[in-house]
Biopython code that builds the backbone (N, CA, C, O; Angstrom):
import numpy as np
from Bio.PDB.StructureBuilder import StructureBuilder

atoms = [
    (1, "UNK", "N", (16.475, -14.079, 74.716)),
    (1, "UNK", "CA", (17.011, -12.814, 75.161)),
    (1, "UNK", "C", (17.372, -12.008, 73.918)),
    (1, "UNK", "O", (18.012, -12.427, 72.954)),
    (2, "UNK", "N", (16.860, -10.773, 74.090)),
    (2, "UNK", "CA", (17.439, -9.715, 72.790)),
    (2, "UNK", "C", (18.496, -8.694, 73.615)),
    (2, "UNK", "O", (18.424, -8.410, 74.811)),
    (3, "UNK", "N", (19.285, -8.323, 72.848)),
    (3, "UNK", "CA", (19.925, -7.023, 73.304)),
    (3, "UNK", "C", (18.811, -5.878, 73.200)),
    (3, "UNK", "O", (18.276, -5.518, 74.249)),
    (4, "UNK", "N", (18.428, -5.279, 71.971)),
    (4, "UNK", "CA", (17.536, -4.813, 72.356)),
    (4, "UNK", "C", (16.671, -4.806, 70.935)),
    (4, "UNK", "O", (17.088, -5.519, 70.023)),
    (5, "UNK", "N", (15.344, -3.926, 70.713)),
    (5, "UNK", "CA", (14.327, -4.150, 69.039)),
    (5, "UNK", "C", (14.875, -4.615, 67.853)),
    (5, "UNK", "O", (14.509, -5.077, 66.773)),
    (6, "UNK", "N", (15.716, -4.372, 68.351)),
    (6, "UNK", "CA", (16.443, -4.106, 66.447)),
    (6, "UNK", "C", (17.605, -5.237, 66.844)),
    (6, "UNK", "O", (18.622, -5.092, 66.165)),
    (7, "UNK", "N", (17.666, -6.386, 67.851)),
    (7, "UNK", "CA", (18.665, -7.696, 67.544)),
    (7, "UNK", "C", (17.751, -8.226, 67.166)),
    (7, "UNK", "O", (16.552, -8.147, 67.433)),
    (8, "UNK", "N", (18.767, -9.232, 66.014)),
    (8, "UNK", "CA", (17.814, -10.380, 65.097)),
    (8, "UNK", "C", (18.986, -11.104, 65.085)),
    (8, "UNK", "O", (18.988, -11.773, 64.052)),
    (9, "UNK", "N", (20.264, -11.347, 65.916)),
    (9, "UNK", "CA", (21.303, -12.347, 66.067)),
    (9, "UNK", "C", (20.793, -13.337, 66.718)),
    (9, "UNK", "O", (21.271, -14.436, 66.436)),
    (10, "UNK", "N", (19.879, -13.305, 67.594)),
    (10, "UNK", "CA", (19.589, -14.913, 67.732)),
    (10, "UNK", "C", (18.266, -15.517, 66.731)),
    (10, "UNK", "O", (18.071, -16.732, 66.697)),
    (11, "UNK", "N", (17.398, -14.575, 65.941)),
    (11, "UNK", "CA", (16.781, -15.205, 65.070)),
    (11, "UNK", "C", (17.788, -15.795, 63.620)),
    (11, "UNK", "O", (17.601, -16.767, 62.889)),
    (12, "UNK", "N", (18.833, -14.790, 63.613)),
    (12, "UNK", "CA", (19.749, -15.515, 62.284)),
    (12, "UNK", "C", (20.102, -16.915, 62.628)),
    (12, "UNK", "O", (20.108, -17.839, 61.814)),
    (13, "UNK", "N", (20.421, -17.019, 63.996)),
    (13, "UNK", "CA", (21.498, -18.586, 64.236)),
    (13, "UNK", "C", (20.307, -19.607, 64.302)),
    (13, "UNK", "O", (20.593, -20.801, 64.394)),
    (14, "UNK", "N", (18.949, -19.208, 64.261)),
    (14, "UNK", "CA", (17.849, -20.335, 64.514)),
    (14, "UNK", "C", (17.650, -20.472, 63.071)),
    (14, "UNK", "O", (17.473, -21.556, 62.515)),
    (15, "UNK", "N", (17.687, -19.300, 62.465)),
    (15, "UNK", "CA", (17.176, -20.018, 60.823)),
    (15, "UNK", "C", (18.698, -20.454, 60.232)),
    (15, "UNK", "O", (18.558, -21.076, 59.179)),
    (16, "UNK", "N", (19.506, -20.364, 60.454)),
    (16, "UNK", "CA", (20.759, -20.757, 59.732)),
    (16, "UNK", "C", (20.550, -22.720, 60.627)),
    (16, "UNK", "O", (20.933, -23.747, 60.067)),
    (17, "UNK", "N", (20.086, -22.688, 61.586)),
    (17, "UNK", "CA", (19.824, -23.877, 61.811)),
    (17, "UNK", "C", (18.862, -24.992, 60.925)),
    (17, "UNK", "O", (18.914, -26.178, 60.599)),
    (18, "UNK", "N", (18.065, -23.959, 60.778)),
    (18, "UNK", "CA", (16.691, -24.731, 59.797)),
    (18, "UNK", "C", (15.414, -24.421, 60.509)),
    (18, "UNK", "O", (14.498, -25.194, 60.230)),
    (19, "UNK", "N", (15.087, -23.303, 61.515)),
    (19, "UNK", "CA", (13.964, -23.326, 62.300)),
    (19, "UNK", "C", (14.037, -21.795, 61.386)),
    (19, "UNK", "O", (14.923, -21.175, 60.798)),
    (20, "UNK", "N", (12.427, -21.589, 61.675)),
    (20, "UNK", "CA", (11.882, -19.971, 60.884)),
    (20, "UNK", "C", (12.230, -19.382, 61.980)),
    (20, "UNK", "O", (13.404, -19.049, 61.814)),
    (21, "UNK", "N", (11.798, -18.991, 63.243)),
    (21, "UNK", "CA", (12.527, -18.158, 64.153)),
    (21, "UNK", "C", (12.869, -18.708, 65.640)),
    (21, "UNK", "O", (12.972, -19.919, 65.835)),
    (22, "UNK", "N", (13.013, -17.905, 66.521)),
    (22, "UNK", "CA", (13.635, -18.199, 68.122)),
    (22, "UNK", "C", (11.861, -18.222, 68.763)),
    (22, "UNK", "O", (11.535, -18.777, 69.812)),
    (23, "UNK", "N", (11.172, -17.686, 68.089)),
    (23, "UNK", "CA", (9.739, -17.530, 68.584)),
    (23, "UNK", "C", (9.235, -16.121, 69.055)),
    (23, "UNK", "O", (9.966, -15.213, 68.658)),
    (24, "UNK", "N", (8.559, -15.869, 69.529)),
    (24, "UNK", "CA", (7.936, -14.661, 70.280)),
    (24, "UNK", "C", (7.780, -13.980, 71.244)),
    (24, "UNK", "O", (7.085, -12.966, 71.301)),
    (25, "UNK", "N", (8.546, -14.570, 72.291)),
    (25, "UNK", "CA", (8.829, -14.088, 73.602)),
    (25, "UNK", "C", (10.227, -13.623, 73.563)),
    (25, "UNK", "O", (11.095, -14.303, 73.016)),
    (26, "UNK", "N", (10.450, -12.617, 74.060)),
    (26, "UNK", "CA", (11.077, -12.134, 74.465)),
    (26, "UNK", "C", (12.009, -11.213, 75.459)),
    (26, "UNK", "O", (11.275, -10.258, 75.710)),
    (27, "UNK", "N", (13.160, -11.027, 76.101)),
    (27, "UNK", "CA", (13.308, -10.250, 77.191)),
    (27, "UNK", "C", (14.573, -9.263, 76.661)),
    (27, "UNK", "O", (15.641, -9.484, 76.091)),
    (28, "UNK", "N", (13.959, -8.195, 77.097)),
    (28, "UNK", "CA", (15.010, -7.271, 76.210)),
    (28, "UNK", "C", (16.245, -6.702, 77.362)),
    (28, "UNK", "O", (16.085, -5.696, 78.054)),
    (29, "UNK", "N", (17.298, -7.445, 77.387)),
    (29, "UNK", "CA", (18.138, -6.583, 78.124)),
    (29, "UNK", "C", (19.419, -5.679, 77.063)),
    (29, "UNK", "O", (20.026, -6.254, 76.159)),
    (30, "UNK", "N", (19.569, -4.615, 77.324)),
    (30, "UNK", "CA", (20.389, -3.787, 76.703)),
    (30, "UNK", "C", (21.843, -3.500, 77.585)),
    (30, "UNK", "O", (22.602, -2.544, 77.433)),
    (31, "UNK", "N", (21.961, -4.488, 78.426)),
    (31, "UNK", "CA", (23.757, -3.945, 78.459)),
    (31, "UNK", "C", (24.606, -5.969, 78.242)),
    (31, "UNK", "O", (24.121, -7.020, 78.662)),
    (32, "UNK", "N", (25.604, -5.810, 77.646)),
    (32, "UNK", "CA", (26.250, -6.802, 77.341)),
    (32, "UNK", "C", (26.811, -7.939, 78.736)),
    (32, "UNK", "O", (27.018, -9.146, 78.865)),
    (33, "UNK", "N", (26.887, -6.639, 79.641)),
    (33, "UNK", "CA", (26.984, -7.506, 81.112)),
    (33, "UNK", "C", (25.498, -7.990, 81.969)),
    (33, "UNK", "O", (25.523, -8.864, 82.835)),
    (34, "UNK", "N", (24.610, -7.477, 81.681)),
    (34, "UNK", "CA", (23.599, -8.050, 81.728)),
    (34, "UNK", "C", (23.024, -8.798, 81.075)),
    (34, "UNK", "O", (22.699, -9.940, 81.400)),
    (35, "UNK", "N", (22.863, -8.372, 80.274)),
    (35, "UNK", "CA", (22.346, -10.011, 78.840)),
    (35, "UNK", "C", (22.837, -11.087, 79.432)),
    (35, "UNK", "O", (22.081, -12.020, 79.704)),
    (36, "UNK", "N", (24.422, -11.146, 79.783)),
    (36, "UNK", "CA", (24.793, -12.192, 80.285)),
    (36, "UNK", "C", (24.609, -12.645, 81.651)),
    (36, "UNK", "O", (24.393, -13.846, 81.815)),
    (37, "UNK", "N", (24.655, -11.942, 82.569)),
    (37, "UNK", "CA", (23.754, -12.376, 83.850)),
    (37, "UNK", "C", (22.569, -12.878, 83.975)),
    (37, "UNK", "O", (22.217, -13.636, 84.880)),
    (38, "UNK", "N", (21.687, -12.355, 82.786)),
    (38, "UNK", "CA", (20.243, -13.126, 82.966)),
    (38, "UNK", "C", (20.217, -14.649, 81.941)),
    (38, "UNK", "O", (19.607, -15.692, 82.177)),
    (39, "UNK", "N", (20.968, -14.366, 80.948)),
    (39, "UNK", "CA", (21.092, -16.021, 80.378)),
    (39, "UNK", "C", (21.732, -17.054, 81.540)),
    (39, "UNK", "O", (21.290, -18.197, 81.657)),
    (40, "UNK", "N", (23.018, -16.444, 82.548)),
    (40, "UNK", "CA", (23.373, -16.964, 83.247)),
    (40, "UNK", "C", (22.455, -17.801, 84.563)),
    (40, "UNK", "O", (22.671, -18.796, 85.255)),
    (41, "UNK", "N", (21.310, -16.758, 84.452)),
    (41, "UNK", "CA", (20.361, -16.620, 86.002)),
    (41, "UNK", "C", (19.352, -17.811, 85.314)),
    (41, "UNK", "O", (18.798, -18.525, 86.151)),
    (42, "UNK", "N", (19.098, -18.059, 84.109)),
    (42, "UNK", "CA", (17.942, -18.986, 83.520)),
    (42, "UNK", "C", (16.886, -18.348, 83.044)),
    (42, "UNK", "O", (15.891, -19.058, 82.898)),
    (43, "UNK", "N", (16.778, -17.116, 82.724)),
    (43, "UNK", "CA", (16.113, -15.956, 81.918)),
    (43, "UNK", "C", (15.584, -16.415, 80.776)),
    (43, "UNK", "O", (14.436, -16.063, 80.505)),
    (44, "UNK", "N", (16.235, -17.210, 79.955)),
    (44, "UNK", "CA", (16.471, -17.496, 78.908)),
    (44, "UNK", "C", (17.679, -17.695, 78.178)),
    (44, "UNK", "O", (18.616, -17.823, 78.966)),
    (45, "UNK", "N", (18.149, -17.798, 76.575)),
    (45, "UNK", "CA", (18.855, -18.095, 75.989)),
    (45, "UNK", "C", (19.185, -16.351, 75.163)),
    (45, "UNK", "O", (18.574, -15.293, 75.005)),
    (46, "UNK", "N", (20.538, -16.947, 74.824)),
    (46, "UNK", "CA", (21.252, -15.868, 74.218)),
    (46, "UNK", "C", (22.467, -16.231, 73.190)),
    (46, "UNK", "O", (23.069, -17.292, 73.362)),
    (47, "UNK", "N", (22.786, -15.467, 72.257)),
    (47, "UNK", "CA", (24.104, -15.507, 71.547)),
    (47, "UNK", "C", (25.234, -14.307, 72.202)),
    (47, "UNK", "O", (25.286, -13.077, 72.200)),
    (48, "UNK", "N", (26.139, -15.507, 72.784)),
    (48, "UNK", "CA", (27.455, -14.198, 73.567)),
    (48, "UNK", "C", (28.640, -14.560, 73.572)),
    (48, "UNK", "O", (29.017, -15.711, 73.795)),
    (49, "UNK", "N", (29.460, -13.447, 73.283)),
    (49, "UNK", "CA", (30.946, -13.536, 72.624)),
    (49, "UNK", "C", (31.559, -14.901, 73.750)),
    (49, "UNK", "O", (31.449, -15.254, 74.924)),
    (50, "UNK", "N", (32.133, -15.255, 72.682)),
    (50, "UNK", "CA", (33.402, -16.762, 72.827)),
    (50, "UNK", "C", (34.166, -15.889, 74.425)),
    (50, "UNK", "O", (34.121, -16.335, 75.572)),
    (51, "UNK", "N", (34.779, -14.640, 73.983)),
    (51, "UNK", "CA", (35.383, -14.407, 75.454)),
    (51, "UNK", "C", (34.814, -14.148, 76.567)),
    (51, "UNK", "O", (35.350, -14.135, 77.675)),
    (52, "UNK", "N", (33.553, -13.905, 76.267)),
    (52, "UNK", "CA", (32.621, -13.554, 77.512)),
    (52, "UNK", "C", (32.162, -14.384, 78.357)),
    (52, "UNK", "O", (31.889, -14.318, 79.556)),
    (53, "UNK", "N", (32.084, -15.634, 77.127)),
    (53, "UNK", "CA", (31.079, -17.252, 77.719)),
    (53, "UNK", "C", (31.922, -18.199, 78.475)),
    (53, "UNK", "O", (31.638, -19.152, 79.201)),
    (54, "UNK", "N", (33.258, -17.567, 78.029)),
    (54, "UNK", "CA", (33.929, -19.117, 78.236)),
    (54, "UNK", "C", (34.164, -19.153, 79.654)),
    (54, "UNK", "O", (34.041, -20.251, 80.196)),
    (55, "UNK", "N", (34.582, -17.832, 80.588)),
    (55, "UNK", "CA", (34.303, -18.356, 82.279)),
    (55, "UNK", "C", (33.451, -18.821, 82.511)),
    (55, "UNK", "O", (33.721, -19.794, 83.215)),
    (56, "UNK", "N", (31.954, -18.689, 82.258)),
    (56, "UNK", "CA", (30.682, -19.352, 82.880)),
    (56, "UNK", "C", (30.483, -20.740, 82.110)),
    (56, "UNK", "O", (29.747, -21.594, 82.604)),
    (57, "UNK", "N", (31.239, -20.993, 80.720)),
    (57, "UNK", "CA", (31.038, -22.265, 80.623)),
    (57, "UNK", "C", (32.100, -23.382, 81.298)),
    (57, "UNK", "O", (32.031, -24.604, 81.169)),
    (58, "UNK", "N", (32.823, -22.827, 81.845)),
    (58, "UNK", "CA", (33.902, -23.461, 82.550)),
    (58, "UNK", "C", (33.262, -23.969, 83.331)),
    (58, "UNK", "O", (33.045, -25.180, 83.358)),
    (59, "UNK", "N", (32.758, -23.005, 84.259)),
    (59, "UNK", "CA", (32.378, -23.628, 85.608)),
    (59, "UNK", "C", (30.760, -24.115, 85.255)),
    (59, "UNK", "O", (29.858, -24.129, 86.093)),
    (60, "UNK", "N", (30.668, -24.372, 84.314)),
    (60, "UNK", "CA", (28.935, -24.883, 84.324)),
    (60, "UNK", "C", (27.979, -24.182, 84.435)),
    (60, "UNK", "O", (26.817, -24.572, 84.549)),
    (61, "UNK", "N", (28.410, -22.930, 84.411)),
    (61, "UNK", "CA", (26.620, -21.793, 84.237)),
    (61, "UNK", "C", (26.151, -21.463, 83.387)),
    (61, "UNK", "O", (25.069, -20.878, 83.431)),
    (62, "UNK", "N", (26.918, -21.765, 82.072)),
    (62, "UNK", "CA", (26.461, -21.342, 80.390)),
    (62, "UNK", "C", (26.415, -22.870, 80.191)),
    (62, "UNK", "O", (27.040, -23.631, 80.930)),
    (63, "UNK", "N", (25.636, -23.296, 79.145)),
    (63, "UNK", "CA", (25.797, -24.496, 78.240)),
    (63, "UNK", "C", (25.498, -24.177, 76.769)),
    (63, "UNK", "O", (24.705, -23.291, 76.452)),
    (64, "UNK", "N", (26.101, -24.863, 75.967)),
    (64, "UNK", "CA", (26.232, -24.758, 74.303)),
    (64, "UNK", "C", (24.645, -25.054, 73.828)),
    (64, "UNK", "O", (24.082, -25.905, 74.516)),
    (65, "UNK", "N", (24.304, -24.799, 73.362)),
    (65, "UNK", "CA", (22.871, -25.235, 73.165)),
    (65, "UNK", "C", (22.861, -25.895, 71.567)),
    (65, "UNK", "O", (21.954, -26.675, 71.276)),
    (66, "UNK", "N", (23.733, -25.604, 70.728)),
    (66, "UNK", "CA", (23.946, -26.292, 69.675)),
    (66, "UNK", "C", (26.118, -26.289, 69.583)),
    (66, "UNK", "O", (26.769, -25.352, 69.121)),
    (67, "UNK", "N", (26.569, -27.263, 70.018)),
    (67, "UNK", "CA", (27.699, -27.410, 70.021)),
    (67, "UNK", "C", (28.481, -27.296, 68.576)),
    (67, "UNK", "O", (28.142, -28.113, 67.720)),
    (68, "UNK", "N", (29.269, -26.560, 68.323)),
    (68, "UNK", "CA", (30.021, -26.665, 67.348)),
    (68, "UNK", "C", (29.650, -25.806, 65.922)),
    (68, "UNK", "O", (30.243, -25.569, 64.870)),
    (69, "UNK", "N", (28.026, -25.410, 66.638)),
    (69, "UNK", "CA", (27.930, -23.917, 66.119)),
    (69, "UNK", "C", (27.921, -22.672, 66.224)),
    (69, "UNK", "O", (27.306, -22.220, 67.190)),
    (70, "UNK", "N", (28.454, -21.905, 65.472)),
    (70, "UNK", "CA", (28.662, -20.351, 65.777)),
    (70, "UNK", "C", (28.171, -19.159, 64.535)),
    (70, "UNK", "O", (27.624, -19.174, 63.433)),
    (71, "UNK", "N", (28.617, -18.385, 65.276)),
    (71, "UNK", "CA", (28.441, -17.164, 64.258)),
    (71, "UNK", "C", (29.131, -15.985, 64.067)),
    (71, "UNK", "O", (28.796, -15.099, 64.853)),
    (72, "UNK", "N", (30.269, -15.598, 63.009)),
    (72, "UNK", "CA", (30.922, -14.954, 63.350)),
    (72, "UNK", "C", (30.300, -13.226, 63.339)),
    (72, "UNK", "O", (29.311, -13.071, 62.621)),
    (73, "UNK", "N", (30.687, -12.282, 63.891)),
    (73, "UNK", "CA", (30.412, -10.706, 63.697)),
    (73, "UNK", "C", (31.789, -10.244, 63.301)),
    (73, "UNK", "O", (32.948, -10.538, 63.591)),
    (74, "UNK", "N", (31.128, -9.344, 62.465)),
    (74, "UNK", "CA", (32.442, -8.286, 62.012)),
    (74, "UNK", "C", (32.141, -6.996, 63.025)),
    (74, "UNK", "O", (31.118, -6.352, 63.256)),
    (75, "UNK", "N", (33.772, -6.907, 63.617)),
    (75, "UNK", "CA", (33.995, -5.953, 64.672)),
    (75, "UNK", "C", (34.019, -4.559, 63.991)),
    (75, "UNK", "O", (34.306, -4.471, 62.797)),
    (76, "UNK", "N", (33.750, -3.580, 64.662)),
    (76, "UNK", "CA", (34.256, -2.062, 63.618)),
    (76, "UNK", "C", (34.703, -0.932, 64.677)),
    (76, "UNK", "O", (33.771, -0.475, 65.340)),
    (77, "UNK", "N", (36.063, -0.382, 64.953)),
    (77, "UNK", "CA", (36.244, 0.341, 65.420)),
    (77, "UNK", "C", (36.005, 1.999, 65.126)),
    (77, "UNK", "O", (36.670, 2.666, 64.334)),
    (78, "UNK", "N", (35.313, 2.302, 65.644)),
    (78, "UNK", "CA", (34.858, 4.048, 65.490)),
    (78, "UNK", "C", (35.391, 4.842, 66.747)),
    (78, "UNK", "O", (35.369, 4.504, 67.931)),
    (79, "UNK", "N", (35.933, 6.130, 66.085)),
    (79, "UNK", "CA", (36.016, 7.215, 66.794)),
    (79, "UNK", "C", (36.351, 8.146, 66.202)),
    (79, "UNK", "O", (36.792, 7.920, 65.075)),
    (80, "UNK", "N", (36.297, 9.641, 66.693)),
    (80, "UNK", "CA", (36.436, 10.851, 66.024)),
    (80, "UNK", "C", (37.841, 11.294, 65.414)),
    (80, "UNK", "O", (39.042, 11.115, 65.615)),
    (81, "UNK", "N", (37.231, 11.782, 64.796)),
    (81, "UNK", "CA", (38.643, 12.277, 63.331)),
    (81, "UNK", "C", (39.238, 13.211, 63.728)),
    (81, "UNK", "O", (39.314, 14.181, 62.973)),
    (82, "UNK", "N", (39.803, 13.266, 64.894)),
    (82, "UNK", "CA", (41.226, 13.878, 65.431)),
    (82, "UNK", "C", (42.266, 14.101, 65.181)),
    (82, "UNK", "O", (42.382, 13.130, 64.433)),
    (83, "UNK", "N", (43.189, 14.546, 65.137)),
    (83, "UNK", "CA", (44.739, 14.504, 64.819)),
    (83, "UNK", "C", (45.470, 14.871, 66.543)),
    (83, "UNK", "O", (46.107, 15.848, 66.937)),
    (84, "UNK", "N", (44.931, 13.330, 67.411)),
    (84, "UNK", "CA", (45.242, 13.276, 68.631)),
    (84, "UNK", "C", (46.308, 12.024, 69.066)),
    (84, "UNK", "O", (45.882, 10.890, 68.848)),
    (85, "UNK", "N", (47.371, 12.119, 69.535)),
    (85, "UNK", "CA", (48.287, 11.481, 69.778)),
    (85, "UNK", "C", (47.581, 10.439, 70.688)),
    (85, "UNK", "O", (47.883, 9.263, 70.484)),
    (86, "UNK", "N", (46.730, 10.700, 71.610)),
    (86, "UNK", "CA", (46.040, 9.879, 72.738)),
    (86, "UNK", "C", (44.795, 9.143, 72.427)),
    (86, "UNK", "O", (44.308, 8.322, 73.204)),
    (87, "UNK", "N", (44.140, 9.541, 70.937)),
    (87, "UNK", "CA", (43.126, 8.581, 70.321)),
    (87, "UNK", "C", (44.174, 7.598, 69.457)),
    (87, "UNK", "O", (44.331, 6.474, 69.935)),
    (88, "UNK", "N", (44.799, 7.870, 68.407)),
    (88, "UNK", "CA", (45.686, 7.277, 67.848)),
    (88, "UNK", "C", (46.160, 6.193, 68.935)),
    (88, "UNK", "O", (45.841, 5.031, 68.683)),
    (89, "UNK", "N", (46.878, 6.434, 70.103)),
    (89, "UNK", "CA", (47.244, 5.246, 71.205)),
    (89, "UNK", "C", (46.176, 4.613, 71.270)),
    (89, "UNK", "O", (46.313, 3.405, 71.074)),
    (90, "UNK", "N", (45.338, 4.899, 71.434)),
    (90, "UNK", "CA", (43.964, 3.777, 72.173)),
    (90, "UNK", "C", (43.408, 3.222, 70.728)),
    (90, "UNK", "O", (42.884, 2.109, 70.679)),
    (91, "UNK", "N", (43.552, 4.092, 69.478)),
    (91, "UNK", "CA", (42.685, 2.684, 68.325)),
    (91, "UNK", "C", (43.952, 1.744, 68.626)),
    (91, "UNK", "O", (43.669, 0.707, 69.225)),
    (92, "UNK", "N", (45.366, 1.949, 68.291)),
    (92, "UNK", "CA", (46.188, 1.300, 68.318)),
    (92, "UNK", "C", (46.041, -0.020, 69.023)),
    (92, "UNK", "O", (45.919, -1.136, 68.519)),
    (93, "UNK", "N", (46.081, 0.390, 70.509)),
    (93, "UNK", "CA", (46.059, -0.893, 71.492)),
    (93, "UNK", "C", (44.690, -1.184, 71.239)),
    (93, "UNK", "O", (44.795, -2.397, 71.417)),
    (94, "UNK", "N", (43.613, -1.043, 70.991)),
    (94, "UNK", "CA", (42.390, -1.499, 70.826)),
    (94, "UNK", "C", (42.661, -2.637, 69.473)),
    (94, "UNK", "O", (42.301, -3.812, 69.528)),
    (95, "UNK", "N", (43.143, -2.211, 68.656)),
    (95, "UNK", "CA", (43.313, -3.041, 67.080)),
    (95, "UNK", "C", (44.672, -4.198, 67.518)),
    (95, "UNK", "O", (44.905, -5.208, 66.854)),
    (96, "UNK", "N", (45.351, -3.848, 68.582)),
    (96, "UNK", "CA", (46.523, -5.071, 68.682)),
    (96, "UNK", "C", (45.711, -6.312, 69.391)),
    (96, "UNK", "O", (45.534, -7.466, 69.001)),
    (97, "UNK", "N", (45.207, -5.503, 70.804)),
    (97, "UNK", "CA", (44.206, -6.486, 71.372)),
    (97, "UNK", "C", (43.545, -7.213, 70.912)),
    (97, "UNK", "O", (43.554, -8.382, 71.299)),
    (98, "UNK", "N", (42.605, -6.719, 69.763)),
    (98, "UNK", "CA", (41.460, -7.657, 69.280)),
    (98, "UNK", "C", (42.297, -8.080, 68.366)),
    (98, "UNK", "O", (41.323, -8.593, 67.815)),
    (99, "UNK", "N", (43.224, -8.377, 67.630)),
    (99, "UNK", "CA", (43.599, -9.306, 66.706)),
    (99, "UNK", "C", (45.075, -9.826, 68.015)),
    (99, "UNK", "O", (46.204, -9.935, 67.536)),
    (100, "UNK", "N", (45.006, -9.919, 68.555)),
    (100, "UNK", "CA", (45.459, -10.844, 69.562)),
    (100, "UNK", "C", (44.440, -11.960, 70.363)),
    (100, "UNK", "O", (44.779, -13.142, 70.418)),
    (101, "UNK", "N", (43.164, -11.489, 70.977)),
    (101, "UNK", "CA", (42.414, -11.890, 71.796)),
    (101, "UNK", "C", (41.397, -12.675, 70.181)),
    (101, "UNK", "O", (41.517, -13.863, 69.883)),
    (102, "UNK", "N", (40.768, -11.991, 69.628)),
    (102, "UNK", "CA", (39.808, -12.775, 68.617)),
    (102, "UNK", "C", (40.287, -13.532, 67.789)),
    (102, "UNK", "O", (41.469, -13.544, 67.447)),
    (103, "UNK", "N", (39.213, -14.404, 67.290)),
    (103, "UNK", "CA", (39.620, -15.601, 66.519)),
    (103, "UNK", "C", (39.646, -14.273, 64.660)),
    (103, "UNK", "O", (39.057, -13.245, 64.326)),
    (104, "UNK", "N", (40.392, -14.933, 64.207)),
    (104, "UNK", "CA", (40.393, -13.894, 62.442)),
    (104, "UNK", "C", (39.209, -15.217, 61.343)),
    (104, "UNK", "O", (38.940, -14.974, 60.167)),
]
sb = StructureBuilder()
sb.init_structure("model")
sb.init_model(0)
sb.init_chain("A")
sb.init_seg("    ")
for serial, (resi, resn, name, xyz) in enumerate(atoms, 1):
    if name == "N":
        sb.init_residue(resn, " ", resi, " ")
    sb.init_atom(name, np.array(xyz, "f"), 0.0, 1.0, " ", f" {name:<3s}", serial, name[0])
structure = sb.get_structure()
């Protein structure tokens, strides 16, 4: 599964394994809640966030395919250069959240 042309996150975690790539087939889904419904459905395989996976690996609809490996992404918050009391609130709670909820 790709997000979409331009992912090469699941070819990095195959060569950081020791394989040259994931191969040549591919299914391109472009929304993050879908990607995960179709890895879920047996579509294929995917790389998807620790908070996203971990309900479906609970109950047995995701499995680890290499246990105990990962890959981290650097997050980046963007938005427009305002001098807005109501963007300022939302990077705010956006930046408490993710360094509450993500691993550092």
């Amino acid at each position: 599964m790709v997000f979409d042309r331009k992912d090469d996150f699941q070819d990095a975690f195959v060569r950081r394994l020791g394989r040259a790539s994931a191969g040549p087939l591919r299914h391109l889904v472009p929304t993050s809640e879908g990607f995960l419904d179709a890895i879920a459905a047996g579509l294929g395989w995917g790389m998807v966030p620790e908070v996203q996976a971990g309900p479906l690996l609970s109950e047995d609809r995701l499995m680890l395919l290499a246990p105990g490996e990962w890959m981290d992404v650097r997050l980046y918050w963007q938005q427009w250069k305002l001098d807005s009391p109501a963007l300022a609130a939302l990077a705010e709670a956006v930046t408490e959240t993710a360094a509450a909820a993500l691993r550092r």
